[in-house]
N, C-alpha and C positions, 0 to 999 in steps of 0.2 A: 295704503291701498291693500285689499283682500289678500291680493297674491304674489306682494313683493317679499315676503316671508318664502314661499316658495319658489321662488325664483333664485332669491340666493342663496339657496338651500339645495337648488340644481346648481348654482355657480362654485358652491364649495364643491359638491360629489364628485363633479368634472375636475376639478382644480389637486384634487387631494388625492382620486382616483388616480388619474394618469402621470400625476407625479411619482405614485409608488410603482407603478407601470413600470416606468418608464426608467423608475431607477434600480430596479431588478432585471430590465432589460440591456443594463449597462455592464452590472454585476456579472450577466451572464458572459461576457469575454473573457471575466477572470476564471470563472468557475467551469466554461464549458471543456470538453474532454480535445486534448489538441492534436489535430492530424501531427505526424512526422513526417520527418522530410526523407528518414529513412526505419525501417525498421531491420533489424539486423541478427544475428549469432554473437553470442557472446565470443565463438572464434573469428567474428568479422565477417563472415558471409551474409550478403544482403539479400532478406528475402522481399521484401515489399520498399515502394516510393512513394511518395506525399502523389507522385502523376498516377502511378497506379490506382491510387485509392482515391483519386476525386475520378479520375476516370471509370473505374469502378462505381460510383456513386450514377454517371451519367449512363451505366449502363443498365443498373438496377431499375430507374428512373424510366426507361426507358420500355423495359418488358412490364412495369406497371406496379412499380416502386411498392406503395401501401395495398393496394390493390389486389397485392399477389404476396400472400402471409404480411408478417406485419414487423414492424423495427422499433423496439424501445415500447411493445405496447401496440403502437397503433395503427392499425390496418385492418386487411383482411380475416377470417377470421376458418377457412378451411384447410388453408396450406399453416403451418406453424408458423410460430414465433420466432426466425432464423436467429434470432440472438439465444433465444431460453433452447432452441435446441443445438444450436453449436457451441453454448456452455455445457450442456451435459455429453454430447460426444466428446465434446475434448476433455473433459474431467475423467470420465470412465475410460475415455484409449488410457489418460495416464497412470489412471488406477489399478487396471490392469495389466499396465504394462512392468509396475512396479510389484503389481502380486505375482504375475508367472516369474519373475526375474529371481524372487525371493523368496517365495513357496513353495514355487509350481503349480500355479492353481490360479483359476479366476477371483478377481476382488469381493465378487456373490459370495464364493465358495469359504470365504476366511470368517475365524469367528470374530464375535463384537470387538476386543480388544487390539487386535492388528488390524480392523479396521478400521479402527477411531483412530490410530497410529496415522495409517496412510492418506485419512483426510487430512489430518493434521498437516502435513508435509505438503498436501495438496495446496491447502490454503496458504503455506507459507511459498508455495510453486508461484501460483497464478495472483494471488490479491498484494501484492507488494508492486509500486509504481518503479519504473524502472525508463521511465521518460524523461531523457536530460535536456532539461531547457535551455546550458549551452550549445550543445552538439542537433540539437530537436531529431533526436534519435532514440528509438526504445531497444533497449538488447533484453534478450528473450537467448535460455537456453535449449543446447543442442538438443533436448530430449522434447522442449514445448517446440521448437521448431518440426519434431517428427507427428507432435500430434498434431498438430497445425493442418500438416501432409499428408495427413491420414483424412481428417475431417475435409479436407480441400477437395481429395480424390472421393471422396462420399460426395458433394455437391458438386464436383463434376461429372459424373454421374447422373446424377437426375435432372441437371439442368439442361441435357444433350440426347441421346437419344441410348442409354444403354442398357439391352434389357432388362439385364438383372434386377432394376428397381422399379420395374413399370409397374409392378403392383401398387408400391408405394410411390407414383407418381401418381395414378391413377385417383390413389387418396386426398391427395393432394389439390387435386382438379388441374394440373400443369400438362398441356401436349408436350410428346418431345420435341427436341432442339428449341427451349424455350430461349437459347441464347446458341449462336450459329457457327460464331467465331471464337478461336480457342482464344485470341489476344484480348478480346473482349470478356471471355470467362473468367480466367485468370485475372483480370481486372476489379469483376464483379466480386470471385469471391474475397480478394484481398478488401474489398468494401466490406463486407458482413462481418470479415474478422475483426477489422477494425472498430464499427460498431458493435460487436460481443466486446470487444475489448474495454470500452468504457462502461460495459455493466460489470467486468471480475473485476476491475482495475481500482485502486483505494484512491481518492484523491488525494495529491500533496497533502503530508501533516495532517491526516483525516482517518479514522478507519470506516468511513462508509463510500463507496464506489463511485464514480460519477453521477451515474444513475439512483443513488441512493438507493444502494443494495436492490434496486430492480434489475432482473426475476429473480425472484424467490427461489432459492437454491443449496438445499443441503449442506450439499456435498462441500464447498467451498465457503461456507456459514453466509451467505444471502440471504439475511435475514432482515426481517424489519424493526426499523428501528425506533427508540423509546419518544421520539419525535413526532412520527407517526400514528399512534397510542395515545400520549399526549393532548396533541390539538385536534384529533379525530374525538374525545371526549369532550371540549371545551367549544366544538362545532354544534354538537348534541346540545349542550348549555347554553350555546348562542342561538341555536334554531326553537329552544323552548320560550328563552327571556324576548326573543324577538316576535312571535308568536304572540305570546301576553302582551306585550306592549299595543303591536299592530290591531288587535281584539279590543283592546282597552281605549284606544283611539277612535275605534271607528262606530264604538258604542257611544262615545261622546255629539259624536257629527249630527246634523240635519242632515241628512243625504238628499231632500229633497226641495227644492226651489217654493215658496209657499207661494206661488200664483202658479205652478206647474199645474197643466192642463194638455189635455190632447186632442188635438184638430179634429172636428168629426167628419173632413173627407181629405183626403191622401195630397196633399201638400206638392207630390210629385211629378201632379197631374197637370200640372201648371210649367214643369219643367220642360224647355226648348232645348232639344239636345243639339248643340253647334256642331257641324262638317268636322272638327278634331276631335267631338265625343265620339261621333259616330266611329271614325276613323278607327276607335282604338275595341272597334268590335272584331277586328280580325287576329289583335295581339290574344281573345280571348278563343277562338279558334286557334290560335298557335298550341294554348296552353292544355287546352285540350288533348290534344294530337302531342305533345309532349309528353303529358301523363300519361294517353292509353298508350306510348310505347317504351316510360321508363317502368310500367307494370307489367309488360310485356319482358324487360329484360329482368329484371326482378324475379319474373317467374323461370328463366333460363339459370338465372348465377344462383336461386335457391338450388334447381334442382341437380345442378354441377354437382352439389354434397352428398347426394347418392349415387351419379351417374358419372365421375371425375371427367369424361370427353366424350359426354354423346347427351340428347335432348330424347330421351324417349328412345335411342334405338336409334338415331338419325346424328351422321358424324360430324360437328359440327364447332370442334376444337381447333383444328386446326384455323378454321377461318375464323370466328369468332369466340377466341377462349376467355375461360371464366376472368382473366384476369383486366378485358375490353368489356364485359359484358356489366362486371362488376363499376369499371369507372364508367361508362355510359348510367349504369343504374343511377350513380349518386351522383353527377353530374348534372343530369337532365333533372333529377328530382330539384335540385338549386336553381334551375334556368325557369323552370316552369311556374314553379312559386315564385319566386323572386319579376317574372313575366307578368303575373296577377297582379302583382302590388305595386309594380311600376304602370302599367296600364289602366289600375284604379288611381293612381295621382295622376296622370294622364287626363282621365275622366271627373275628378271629383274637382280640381283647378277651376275650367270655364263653369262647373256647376255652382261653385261659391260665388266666384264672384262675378259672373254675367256676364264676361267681357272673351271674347274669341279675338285675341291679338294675330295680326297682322300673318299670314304664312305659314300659321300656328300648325294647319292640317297637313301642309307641305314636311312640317317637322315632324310631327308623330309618325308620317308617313316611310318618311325617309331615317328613323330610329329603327322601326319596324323591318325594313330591309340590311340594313346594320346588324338586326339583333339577328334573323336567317344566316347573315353570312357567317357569324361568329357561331351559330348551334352547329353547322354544316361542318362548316372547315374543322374549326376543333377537334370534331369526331374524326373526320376523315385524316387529322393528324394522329390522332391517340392507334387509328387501326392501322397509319403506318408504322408507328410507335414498334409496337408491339409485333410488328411482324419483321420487327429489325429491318425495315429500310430507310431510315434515316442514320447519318452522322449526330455527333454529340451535339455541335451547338444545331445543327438545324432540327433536332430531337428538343432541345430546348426550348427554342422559339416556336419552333408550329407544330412539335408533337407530343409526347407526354409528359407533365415535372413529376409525376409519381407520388404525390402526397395530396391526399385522401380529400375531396371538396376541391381541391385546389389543382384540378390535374392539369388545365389547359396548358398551353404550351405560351412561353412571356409573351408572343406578339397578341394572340386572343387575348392576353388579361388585357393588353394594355388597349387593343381595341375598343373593349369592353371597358374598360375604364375611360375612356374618351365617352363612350355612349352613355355614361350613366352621367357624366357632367352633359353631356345635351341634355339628358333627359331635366335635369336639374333648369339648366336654361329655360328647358318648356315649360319645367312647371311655373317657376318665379314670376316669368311674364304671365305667365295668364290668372295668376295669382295677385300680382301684384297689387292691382286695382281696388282688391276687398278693403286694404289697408285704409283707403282712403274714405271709403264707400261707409264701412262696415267695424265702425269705432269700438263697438261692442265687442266685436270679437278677435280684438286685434293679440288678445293674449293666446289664441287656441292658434290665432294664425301662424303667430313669431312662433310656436311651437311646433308647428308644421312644417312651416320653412326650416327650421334648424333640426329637423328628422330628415326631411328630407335632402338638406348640405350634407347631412353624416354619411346619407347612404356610397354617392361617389366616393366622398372621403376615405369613408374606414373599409375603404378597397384597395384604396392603395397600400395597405400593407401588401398586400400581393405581389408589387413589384419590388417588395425591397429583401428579396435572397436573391441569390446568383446561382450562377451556373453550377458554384463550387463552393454554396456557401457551406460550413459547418452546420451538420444535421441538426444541432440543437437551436441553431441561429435561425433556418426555415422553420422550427416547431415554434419557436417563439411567435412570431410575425404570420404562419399559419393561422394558428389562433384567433387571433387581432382576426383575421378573417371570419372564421368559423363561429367564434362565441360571440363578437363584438357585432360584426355587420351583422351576421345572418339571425344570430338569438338576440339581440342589443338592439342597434339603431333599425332593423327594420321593425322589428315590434314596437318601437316608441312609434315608429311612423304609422304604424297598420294600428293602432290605439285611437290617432289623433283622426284619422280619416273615419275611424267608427265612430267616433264622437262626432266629426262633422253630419255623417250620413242620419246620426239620430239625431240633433237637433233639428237638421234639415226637415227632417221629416215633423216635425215639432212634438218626438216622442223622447226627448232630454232636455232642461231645460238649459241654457248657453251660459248662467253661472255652476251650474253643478256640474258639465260638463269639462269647463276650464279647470274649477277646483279638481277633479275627480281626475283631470288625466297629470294636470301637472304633479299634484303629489304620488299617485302612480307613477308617472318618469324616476321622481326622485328616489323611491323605495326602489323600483326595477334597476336602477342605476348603481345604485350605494351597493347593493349584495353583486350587481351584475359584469361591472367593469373587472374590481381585484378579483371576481368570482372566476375569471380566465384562466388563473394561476393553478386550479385544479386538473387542467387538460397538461399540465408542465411537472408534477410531481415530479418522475423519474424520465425526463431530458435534459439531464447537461445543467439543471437550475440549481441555485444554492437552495440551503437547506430551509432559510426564511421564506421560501417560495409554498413552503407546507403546510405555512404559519396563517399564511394569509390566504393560502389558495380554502384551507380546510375549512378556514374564520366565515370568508368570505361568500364562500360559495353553498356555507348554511343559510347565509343571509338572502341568498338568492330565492330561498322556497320560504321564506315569511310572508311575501306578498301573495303568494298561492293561496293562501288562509281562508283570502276573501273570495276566491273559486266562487265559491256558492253564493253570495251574495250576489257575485254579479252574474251570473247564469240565470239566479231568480228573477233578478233586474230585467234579463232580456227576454223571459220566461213570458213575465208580465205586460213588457212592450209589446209583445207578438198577441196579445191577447186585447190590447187596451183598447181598439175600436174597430168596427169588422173590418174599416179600407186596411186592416194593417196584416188580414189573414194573406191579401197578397206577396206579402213580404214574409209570409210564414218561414220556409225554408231555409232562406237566406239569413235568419236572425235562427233558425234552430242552425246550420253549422257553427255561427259563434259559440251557441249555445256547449255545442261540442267540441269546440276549442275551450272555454271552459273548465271540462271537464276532463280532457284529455292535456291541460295547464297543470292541473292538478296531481292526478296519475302520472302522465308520460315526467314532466320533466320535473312535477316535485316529489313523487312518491318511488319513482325506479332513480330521479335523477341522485336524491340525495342516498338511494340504496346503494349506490357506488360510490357517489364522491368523497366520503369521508379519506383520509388520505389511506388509513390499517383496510377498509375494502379495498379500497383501488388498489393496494399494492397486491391482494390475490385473485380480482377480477377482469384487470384491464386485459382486453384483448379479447377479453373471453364474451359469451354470446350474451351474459346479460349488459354489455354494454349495446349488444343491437338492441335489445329489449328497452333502454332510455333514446339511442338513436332512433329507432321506429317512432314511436308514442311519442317525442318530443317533436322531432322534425314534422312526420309526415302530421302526427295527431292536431299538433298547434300550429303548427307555419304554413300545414300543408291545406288543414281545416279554413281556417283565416282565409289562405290566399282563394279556395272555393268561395267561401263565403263572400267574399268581397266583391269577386268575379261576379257572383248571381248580383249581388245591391246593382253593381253597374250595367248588366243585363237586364237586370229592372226596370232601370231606368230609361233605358234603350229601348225599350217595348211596354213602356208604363201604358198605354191607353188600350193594352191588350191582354185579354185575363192567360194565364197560363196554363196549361194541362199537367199538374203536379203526379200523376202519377209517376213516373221515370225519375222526379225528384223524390219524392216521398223512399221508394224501392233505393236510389243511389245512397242516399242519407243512410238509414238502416244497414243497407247492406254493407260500407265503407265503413263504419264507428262497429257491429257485428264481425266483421269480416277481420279488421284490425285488432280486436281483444282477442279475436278466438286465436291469430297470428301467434300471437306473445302468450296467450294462457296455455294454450295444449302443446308448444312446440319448444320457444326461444329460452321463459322461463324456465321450464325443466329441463332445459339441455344447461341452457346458462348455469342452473344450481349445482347439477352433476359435474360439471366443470370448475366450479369454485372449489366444491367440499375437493375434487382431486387435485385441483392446484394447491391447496393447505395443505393437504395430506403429502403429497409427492415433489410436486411443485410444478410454477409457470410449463417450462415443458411437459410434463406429463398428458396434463391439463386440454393442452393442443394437439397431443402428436396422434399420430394416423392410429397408433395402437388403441387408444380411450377415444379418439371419435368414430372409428367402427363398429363398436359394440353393439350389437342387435338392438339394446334400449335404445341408444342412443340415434339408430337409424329409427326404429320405429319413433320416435319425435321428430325428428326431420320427417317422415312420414305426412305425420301428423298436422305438418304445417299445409301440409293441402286446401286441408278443411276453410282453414281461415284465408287461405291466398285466394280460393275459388270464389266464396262468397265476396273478399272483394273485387275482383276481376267483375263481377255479376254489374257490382256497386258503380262500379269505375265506367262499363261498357253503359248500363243506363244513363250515368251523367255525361257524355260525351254525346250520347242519343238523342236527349234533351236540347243537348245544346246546337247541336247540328239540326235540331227540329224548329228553333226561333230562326233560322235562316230559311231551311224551306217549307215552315208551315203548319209543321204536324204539332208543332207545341204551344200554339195559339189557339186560342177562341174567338167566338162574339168580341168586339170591345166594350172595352168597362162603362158603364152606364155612370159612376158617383164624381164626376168631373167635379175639381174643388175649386173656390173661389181663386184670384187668379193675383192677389196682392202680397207684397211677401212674399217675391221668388224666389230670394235670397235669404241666407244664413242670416 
């Protein structure tokens, strides 16, 4: 048969993929950096507890963990790097401390040769493991315990209300008393040291750091390593031979069905939308109304970067500070797309296969109220989060975890994981039937079905860290979230449903269809799963993780190749009979998923990921420059796109008023290059060339991101935020205009014959 070659070609990728997963997921307990049960004076005074520093962990988590600067990398990206800058105060108190002691003179002040001296001593100070695995106690001496105390009483300081640093809180976007209580201060920062602590710290029998010498750091030789360099070249080898091959393949193919042919009127028009289609017109007013206000807070936490505690002039930190505004941003951009795409399986289900099972509207209906309570509550936890009125666990459960995509608090995941296995219920039942029906297609169906099992599924990594798990254990199973569900199985899904909606429409033909997305699964899959391993470089992962993340996640932008072909593909469909100018729009945002597949996550994505980038970029703003263009460009594109086909549908016998589309289209793909051309890239580049030059902190700290250039880029992002705001307010316009009116016309005159309602 055609496509049992493909199949067990997806049956290996799966099998081999999460095997290697799975087994560096195992590694990771050996290799990750170990809390202590005590940290201590080499005279025996204890300054920190294993309860401190998870408690400490629940308080960080709390005021808005990633959200507010960033740890190992990844976070926020206006407040620092608390690791890359409490390496370099604690280096410089000691360096200092050791020039006035023996010079009289600052460490600046000494010439090259007694400097090289005192880093020397430096690095033999802090990079030596000193963590006994019988006693699970680190001893640290008298003189790193005072710099310790020095750095401690700096970040106590600005985490509290003292003026002396309001400038540089200011910088930072932080109001004061970002943390209220001293027992909980002293907690938090015994957390930060401890995480700085596994970036100086060598591993057992190793000279590279937990973090695999992340940040990059002079002073104490944080350097990167030949590992690094290495398989960052052999990535480049693998993304050229992969390339060739991919090229070389697909020059081979018929890409096209030789009875392909196209309906001369609209296929669509014959379509009876059932009470649970209709239903799922209000989940596309949720998403609306979700977008025009994570654009809204988007434009509040950009302009925090000029403005650290006021919007314009108007005070506005204390109640909603950058570091709520920022998790609401990336929060609600997940909820909204992810809202799209659940809502179009919702929709595209009873359109395949004809059958409206039993109750079916009672469920969408009652998922829909599900999904409110979980956007509401959430938020309403994260703002008490962060205004310190919750305890730790009930800070856990219903109010912030502090890692980035992932902030809910455990009861919302798991709510939310309960809803996405409903949703999965709804779909299969109204699904089901095509199986029976609809022989022909039973390959594009199993395909569907098992994109959409994945979606609940590879959600639940979200519940498997704890309250106290080891930082590197949540980075891990983060991921699983962020690369897997949201870049992985919902794209196989949002593939399979554009494939259903062009055959449907009988503008693809249902073998080229099947051929064309199962070996896309297979390709997206191969580079896509091990491609995880590059969000894990420097957390707590063994060194193999560099091997495969660097290998793998070249492999990832081989499939991008074909951008163009299939842009042209859908270029062509929007062209092939005039019932199909009705669907203009909705087949130009794919059009621009495409293109923004290309750009956003293969052209900036692979500009970081090599492992020698990432060790001097991560954190820095050209990683918003692949989060922007990948996320919002492809996932965020998609999820519109898919949203209008189902809108389409819903109002097929009535012509549209494409102005407000036409304007949203330009304006949103305009609006989002000017984002990233005038602003994110030249601030990101000016941030690289200083982190090489100086390093991770420099790169971050208030002194290099206030520089007049550097505001005037920040400036600069106006330009492109406005235009899309323009973009964003006409499609929401629109959309609220097929409800009361103003975006409809005449109905359509080319009613199509009425056989073949089905796929």
């Amino acid at each position: 048969m055609r496509y049992t070659r493909l199949w067990i070609s997806l049956a290996i990728v799966f099998i081999v993929s999460f095997a290697i997963l799975g087994y560096y997921g195992g590694r990771l307990y050996q290799t990750m950096p170990p809390i202590p049960d005590r940290v201590v004076s080499s005279d025996g005074t204890v300054l920190y507890t294993k309860q401190d520093i998870q408690d400490g962990q629940n308080v960080w988590q709390s005021i808005g963990g990633q959200e507010l600067g960033s740890i190992w990398g990844h976070g926020a990206y206006v407040a620092p790097d608390w690791n890359a800058d409490w390496l370099h105060r604690e280096s410089m108190w000691l360096l200092n401390s050791w020039a006035q002691k023996e010079r009289g003179k600052q460490y600046s002040a000494l010439d090259d040769e007694t400097k090289a001296a005192l880093r020397a001593r430096l690095k033999n100070e802090i990079r030596p493991n000193t963590y006994n695995k019988e006693t699970k106690e680190i001893t640290l001496s008298p003189l790193r315990i005072q710099a310790i105390q020095q750095v401690s009483d700096h970040y106590a300081a600005l985490f509290t209300d003292d003026t002396s640093v309001d400038k540089l809180r200011e910088a930072y976007a932080m109001p004061k008393n970002v943390i209220k209580d001293d027992t909980r201060l002293r907690a938090f920062i015994s957390y930060i040291w401890w995480t700085t602590w596994a970036t100086e710290t060598n591993r057992p029998g190793d000279n590279v750091t937990y973090t695999n010498n992340w940040p990059n750091e002079d002073l104490i030789e944080n350097k990167a390593t030949s590992e690094m360099l290495v398989w960052s070249v052999v990535s480049f080898v693998l993304l050229l031979a992969g390339v060739g091959a991919l090229a070389w393949y697909h020059a081979t193919q018929n890409h096209h069905d030789d009875d392909e042919s196209f309906p001369k009127k609209d296929p669509l028009l014959a379509l009876s939308a059932t009470p649970s289609m209709k239903a799922t017109q209000k989940y596309f007013w949720v998403v609306a109304a979700l977008w025009l206000v994570q654009v809204l807070l988007g434009a509040v936490t950009g302009h925090y970067q000029v403005e650290g505690s006021a919007f314009y002039g108007i005070p506005i930190a204390d109640y909603i500070p950058y570091s709520l505004t920022r998790s609401w941003h990336t929060q609600l951009g997940i909820l909204w797309i992810a809202t799209a795409w659940l809502a179009t399986g919702l929709f595209i289900g009873p359109a395949v296969s004809g059958y409206e099972p039993k109750f079916q509207r009672f469920g969408v209906n009652f998922l829909f109220v599900c999904l409110l309570i979980i956007v509401v509550g959430s938020m309403i936890g994260q703002w008490m989060a962060v205004q310190q009125k919750l305890g730790h666990v009930t800070n856990f459960w219903f109010g912030h975890q502090g890692y980035e995509y992932t902030d809910t608090g455990r009861f919302w995941q798991i709510f939310l994981t309960v809803g996405l296995f409903l949703w999965l219920f709804l779909m299969v039942r109204s699904i089901w039937p095509a199986f029976k029906n609809l022989k022909e297609s039973r390959h594009l169906l199993a395909l569907f079905l098992i994109a959409s099992t994945a979606i609940p599924v590879f959600y639940i990594p979200a519940l498997l860290w704890g309250q106290h798990s080891n930082l590197a254990i949540a980075e891990y199973w983060r991921w699983w979230v962020v690369h897997l569900w949201v870049e992985g199985f919902f794209e196989v899904f949002a593939t399979v449903v554009m494939a259903f909606l062009f055959t449907r429409m009988g503008l693809l033909g249902l073998r080229t269809a099947t051929t064309s997305v199962l070996f896309s699964t297979v390709i997206f899959l191969f580079g896509g799963i091990i491609g995880t391993f590059h969000h894990l470089y420097f957390s707590g992962t063994p060194t193999g993780v560099i091997a495969f993340g660097a290998s793998f996640s070249a492999l990832e932008v081989v499939p991008l190749v074909l951008i163009g072909f299939e842009a042209y593909e859908n270029l062509t469909r929007s062209r092939a009979r005039q019932w199909v100018a009705a669907y203009k729009w909705p087949i130009y945002f794919f059009i621009s998923v495409a293109f923004w597949n290309l750009v956003g996550a293969g052209l900036f994505g692979f500009f970081i990921n090599p492992p020698i980038a990432l060790y001097y970029m991560q954190g820095l703003n050209t990683t918003a420059v692949h989060g922007h263009t990948a996320l919002f460009g492809v996932y965020g594109m998609l999820g519109i796109g898919l949203m209008l086909f189902c809108l389409r549908g819903l109002t097929v016998k009535k012509e549209w008023r494409t102005g407000p589309l036409k304007l949203a289209f330009w304006a949103i793909n305009i609006g989002l290059a000017l984002m990233v051309l005038i602003s994110l890239i030249p601030i990101g580049l000016m941030q690289t060339w200083a982190s090489v030059q100086h390093g991770m902190w420099y790169a971050r700290s208030a002194e290099f991101m206030s520089r007049d250039i550097v505001h005037f880029f920040v400036w600069m992002r106006i330009i492109g935020d406005t235009i899309f705001s323009i973009g964003a307010l006409a499609l929401v316009w629109f959309i609220i205009g097929l409800k009361t009116g103003w975006s409809l016309t005449k109905d359509r005159l080319d009613y199509a014959e009425t056989e073949n309602k089905n796929v």
